[in-house]
Backbone as a chain_set.jsonl record, in Angstrom:
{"seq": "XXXXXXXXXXXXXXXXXXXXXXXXXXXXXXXXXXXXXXXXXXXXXXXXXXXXXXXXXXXXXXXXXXXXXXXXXXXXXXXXXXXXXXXXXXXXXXXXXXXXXXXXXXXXXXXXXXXXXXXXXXXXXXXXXXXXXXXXXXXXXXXXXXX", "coords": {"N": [[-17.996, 158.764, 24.85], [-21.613, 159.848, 24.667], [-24.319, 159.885, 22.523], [-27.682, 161.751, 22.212], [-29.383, 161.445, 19.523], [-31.522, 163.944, 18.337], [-34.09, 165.89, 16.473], [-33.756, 168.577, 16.588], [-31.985, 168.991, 18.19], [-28.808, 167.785, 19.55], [-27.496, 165.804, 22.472], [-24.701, 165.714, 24.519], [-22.783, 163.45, 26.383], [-19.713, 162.773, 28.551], [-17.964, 160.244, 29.508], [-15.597, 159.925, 32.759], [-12.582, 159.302, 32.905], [-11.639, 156.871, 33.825], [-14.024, 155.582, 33.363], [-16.112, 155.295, 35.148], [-18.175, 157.29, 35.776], [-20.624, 159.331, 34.619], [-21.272, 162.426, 32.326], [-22.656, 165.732, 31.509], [-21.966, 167.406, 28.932], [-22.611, 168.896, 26.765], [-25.169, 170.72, 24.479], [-25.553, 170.464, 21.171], [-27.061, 172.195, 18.673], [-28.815, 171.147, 15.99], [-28.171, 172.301, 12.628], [-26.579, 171.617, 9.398], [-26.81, 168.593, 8.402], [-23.673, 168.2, 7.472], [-22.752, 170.275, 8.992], [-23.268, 169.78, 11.649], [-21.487, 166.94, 11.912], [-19.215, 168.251, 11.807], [-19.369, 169.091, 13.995], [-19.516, 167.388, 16.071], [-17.1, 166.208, 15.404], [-15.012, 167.886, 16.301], [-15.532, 167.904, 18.605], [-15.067, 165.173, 19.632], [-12.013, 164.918, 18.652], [-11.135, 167.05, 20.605], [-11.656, 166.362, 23.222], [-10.551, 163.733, 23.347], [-11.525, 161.408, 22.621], [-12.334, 157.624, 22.448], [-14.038, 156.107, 21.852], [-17.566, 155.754, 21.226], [-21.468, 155.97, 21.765], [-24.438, 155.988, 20.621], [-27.668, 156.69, 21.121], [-30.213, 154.578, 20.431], [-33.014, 155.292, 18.545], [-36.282, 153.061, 19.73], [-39.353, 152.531, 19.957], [-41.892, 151.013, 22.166], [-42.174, 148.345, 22.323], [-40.02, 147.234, 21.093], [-39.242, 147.579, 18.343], [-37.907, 149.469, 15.837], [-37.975, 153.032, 15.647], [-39.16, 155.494, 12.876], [-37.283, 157.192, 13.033], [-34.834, 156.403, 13.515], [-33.45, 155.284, 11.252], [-32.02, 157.456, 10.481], [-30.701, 158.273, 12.699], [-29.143, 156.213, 12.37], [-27.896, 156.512, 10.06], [-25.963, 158.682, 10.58], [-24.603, 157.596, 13.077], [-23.461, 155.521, 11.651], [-21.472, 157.334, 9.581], [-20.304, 158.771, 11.411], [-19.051, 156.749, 12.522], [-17.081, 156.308, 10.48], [-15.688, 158.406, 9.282], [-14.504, 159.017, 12.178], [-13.095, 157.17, 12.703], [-13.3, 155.824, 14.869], [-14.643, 153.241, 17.299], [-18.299, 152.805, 16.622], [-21.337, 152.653, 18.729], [-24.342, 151.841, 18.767], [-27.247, 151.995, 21.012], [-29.566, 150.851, 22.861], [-32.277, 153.487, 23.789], [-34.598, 153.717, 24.885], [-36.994, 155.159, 26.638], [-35.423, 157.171, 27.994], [-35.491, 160.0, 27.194], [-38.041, 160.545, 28.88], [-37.239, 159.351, 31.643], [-35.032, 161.16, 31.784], [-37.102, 163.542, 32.007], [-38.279, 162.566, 34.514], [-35.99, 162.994, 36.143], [-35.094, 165.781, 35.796], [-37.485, 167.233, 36.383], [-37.739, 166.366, 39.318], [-35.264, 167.614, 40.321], [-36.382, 170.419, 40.127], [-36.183, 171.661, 38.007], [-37.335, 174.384, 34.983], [-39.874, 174.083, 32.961], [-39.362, 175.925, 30.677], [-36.596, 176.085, 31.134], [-35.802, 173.439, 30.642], [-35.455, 172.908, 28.077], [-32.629, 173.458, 27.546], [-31.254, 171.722, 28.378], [-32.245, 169.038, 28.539], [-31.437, 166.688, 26.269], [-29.018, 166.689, 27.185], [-28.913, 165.912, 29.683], [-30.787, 162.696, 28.691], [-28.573, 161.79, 26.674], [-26.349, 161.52, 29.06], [-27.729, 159.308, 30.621], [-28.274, 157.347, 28.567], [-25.497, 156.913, 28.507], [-24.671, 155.871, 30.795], [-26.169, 153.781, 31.161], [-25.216, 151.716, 28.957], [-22.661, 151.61, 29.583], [-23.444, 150.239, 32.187], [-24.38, 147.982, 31.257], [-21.996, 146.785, 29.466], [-20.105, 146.548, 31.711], [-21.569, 144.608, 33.009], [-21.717, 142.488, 30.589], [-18.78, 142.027, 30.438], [-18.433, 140.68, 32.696], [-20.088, 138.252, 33.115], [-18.69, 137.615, 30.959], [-16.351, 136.621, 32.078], [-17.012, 135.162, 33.901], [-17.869, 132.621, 32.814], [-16.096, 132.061, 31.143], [-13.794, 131.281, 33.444], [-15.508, 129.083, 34.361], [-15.653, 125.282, 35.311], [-16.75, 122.93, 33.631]], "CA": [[-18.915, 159.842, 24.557], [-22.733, 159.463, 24.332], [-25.363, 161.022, 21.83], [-28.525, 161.814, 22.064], [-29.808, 162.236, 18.539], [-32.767, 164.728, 18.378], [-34.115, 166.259, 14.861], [-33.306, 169.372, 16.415], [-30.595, 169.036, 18.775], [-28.001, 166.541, 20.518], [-26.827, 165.918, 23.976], [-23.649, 165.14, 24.434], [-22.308, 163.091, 27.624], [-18.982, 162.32, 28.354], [-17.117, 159.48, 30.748], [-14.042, 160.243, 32.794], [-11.693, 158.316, 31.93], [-11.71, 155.715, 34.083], [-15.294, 154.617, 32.816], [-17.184, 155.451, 36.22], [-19.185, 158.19, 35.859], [-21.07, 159.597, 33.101], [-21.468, 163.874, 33.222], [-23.179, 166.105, 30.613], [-21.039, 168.04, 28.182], [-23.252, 170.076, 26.548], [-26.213, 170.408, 23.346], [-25.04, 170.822, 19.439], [-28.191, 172.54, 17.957], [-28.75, 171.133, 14.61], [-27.678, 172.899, 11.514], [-27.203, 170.719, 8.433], [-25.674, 167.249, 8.636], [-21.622, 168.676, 7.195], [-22.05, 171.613, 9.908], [-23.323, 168.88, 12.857], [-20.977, 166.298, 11.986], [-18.07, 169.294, 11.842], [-19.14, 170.022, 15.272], [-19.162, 166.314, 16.588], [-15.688, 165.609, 15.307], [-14.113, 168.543, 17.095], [-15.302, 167.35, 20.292], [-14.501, 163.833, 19.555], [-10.492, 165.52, 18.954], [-10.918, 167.982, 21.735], [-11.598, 165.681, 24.448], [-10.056, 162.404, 23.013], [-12.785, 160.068, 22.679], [-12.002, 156.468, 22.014], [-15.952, 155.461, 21.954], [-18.623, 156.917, 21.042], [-22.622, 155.523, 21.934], [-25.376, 156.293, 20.24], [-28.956, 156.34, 21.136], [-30.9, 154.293, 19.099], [-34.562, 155.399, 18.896], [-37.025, 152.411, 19.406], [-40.527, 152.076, 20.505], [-41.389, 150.103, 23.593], [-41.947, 147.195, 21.808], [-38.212, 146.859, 20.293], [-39.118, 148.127, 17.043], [-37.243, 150.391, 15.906], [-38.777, 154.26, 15.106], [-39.252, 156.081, 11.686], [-36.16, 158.564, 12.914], [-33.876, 155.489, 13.926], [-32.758, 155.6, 10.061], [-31.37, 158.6, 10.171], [-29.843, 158.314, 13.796], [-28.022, 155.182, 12.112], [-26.599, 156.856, 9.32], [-25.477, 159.614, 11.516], [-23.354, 156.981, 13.293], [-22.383, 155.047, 10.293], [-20.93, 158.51, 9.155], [-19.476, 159.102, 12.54], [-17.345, 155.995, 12.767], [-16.643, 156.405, 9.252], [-15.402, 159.888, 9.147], [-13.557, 159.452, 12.966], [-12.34, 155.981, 12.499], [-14.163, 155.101, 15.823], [-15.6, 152.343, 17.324], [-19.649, 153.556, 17.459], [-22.369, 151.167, 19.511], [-26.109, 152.035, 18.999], [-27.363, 151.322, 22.274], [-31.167, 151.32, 23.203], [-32.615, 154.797, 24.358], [-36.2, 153.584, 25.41], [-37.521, 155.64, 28.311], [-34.801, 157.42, 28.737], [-35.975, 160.928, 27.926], [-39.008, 160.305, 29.98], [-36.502, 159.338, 32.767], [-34.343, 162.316, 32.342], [-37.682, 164.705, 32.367], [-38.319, 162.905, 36.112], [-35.263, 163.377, 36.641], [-35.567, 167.175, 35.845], [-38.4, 167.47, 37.782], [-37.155, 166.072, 40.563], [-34.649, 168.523, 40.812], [-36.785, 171.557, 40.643], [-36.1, 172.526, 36.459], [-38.547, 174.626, 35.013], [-40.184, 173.478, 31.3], [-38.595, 176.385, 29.952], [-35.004, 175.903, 30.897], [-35.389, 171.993, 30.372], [-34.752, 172.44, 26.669], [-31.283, 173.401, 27.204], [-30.466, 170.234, 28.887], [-32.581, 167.812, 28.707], [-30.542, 166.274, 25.796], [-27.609, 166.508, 27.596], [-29.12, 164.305, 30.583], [-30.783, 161.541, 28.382], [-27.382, 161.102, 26.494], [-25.748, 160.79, 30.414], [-28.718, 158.095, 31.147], [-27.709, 156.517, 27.718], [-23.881, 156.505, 28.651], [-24.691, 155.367, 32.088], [-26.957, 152.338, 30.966], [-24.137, 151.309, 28.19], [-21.277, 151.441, 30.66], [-23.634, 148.948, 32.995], [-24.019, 146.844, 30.046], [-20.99, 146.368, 28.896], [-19.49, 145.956, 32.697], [-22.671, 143.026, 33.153], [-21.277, 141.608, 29.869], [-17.675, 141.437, 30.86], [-18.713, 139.711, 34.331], [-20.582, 136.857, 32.168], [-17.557, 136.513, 30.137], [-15.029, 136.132, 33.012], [-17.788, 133.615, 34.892], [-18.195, 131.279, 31.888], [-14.339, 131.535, 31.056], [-13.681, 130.543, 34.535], [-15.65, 127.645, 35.057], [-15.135, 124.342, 34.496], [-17.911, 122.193, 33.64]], "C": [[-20.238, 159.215, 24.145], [-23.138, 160.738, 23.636], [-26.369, 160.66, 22.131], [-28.708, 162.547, 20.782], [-31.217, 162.561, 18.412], [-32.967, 165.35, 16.731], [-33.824, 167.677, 15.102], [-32.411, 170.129, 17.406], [-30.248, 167.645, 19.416], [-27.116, 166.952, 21.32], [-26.094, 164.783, 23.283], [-23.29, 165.276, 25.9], [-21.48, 162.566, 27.398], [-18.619, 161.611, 29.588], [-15.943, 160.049, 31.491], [-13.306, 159.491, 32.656], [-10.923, 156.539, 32.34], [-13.414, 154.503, 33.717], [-16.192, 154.905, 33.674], [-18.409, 155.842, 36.189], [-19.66, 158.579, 34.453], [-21.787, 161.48, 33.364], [-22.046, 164.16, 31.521], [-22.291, 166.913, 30.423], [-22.084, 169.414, 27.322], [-24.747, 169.823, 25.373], [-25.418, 171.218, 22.216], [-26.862, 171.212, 19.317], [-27.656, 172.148, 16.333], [-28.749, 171.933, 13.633], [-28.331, 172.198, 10.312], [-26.166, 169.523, 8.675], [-24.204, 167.66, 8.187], [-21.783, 169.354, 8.817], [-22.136, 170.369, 11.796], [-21.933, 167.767, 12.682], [-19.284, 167.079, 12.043], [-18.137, 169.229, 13.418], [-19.175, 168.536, 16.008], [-17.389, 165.352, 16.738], [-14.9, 166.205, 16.565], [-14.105, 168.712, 18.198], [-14.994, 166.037, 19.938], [-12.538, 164.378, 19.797], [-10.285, 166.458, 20.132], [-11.116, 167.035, 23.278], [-10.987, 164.181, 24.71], [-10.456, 161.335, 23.424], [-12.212, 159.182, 21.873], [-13.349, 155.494, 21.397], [-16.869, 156.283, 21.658], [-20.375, 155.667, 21.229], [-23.35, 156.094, 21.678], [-26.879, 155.914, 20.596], [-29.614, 155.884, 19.931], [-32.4, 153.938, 19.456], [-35.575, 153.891, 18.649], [-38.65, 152.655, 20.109], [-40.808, 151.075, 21.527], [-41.755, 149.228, 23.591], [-40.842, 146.677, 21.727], [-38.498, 147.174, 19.243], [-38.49, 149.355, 16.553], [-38.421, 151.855, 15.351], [-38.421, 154.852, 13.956], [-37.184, 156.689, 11.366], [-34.883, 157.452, 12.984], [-32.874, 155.175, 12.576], [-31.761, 156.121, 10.316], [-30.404, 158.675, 11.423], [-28.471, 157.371, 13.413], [-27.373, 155.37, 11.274], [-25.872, 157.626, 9.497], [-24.153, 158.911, 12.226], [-22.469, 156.024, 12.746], [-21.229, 156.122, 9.943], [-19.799, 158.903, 10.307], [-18.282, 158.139, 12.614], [-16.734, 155.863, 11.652], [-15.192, 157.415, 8.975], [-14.317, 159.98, 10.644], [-12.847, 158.509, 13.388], [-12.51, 155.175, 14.256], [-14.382, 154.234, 16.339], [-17.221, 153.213, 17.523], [-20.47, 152.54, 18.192], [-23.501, 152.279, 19.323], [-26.122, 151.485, 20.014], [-29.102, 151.656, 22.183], [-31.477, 152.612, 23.834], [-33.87, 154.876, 24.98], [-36.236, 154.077, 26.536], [-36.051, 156.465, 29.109], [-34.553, 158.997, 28.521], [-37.387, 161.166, 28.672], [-38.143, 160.145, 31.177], [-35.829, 160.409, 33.051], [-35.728, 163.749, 32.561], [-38.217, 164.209, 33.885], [-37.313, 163.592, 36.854], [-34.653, 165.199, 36.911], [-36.545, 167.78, 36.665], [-38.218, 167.537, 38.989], [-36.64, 167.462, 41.331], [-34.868, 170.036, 40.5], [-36.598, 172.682, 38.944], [-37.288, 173.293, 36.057], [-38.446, 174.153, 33.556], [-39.48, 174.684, 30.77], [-37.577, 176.692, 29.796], [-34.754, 174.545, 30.666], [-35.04, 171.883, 29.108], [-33.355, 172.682, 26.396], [-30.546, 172.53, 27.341], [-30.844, 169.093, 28.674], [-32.217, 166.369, 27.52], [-29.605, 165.617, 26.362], [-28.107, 165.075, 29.177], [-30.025, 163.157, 30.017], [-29.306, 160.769, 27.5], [-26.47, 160.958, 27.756], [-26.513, 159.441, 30.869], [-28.312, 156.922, 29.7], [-26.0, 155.936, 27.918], [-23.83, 155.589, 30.007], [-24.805, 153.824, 31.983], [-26.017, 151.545, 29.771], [-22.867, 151.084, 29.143], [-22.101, 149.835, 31.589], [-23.352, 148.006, 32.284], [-23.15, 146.081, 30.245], [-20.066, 145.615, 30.2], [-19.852, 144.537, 32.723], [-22.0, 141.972, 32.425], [-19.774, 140.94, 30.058], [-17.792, 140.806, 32.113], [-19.45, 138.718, 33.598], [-19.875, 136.203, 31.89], [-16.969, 135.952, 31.249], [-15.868, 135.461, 33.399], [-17.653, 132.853, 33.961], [-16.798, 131.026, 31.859], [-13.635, 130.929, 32.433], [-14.186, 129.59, 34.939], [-15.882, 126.68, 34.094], [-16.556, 123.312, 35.421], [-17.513, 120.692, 33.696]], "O": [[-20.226, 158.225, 23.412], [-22.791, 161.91, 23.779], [-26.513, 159.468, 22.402], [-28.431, 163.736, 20.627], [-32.072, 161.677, 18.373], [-32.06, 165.252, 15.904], [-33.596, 168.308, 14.07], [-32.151, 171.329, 17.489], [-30.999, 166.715, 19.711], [-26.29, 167.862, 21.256], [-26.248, 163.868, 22.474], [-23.318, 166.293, 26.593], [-21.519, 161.801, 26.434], [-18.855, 162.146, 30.671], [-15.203, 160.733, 30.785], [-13.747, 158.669, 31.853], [-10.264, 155.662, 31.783], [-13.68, 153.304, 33.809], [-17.326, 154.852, 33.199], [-19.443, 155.218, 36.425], [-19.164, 158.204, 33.391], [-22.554, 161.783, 34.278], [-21.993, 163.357, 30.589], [-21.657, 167.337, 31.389], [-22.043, 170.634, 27.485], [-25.343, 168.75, 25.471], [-24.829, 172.293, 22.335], [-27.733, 170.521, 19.846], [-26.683, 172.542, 15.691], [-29.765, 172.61, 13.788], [-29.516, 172.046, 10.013], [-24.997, 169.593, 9.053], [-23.436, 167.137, 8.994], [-21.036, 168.989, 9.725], [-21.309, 170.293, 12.705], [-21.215, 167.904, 13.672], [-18.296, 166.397, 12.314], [-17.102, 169.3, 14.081], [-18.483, 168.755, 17.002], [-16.835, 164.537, 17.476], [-14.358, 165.587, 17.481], [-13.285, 169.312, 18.893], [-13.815, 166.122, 20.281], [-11.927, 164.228, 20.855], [-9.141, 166.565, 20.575], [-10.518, 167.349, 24.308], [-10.913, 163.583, 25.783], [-10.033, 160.525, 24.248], [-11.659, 159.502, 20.821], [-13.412, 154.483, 20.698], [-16.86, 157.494, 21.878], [-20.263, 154.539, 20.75], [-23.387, 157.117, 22.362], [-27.246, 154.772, 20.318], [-29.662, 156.419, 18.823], [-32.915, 153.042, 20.124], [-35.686, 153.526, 17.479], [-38.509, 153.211, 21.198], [-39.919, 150.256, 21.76], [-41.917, 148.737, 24.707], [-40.621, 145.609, 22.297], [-37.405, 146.999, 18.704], [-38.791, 150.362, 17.194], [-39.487, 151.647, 14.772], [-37.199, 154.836, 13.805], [-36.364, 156.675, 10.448], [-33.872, 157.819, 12.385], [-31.695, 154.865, 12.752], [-30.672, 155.557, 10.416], [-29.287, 159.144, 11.202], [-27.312, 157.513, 13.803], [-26.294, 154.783, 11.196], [-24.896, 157.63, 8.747], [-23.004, 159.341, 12.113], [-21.317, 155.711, 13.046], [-20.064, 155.736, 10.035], [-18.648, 159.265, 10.064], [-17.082, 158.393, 12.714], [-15.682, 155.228, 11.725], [-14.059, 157.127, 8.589], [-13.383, 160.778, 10.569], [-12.022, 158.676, 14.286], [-11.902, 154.177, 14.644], [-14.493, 153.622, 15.276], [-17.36, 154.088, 18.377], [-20.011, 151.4, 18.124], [-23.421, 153.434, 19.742], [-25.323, 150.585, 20.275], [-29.659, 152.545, 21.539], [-30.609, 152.832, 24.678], [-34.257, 155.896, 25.55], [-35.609, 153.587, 27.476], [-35.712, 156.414, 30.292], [-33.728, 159.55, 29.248], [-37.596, 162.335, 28.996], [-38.385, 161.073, 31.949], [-35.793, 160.834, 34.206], [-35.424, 164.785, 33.152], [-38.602, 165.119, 34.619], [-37.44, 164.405, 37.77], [-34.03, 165.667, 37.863], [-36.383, 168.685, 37.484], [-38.445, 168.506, 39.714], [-37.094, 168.115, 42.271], [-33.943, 170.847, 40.543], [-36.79, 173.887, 38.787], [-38.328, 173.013, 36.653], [-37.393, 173.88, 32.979], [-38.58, 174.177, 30.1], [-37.184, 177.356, 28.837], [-33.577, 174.244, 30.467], [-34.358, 170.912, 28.783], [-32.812, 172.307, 25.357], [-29.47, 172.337, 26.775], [-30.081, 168.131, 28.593], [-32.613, 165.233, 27.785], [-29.299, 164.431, 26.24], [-27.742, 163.931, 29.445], [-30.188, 162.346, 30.929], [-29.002, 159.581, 27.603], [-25.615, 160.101, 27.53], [-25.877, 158.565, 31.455], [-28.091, 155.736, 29.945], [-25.499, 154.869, 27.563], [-22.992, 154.702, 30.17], [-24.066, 152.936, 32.407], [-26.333, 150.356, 29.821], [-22.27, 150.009, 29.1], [-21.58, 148.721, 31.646], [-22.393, 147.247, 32.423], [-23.167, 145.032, 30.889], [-19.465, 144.551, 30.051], [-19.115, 143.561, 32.579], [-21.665, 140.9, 32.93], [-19.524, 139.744, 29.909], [-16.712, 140.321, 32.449], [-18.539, 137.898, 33.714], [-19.77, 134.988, 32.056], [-17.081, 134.735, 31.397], [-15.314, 134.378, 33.206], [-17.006, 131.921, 34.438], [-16.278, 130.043, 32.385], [-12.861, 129.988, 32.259], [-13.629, 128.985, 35.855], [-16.14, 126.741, 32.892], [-17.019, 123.079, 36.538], [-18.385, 119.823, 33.713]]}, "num_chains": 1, "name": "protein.A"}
């Protein structure tokens, strides 16, 4: 499961279960942190998430942003509270990518706020899944050869 944390909502994208794909699940409108983190669990138990990825807001430097705090105690709390693994992952440019990607396909600005959450946490789950594949193809090359 990916988040997109927003100050006043989060997309939520989930994998299937072989790892492939990455689809949009839906938007939590923020409340107050108990009532959001109520409503994160019971999709975490309702769909039986093993993972969870978090966007973690930086600037396009690498510095991290003001809000990036609060995104991180959000998933401190999360793997705390659902006994988890969580991963911050980078989020740079990736609702700018999902509003081309809205464009693209013909959205208008005033139905993009229902989603456009939901497709930068799919562009966050997407770009974490490459990752992590990239990184396990590193390992197995180095562990395989002999110097």
């Amino acid at each position: 499961m990916a988040l997109d944390v927003g100050k006043v909502r989060i997309g939520v994208a989930l994998t299937d279960e072989l790892g492939y794909t990455a689809q949009p699940l839906l938007t939590v409108w923020r409340k107050s942190p108990g009532e959001d983190m109520r409503s994160l669990l019971r999709l975490i138990r309702r769909h039986g998430i093993t993972e969870i990825v978090v966007g973690n807001p930086m600037h396009l430097d690498g510095n991290l942003l003001p809000f990036a705090a609060k995104v991180q105690q959000l998933a401190a709390d999360l793997a705390l509270r659902s006994g988890l693994p969580v991963h911050l992952f980078d989020e740079r440019l990736t609702t700018v990518e999902a509003h081309s990607m809205l464009d693209a396909a013909g959205h208008s600005t005033r139905a993009r706020k229902q989603v456009i959450d939901q497709v930068a946490a799919v562009l966050i789950l997407r770009d974490w899944m490459q990752a992590k594949q990239h990184a396990e193809a590193r390992r197995a090359l180095d562990g395989g050869s002999t110097a």
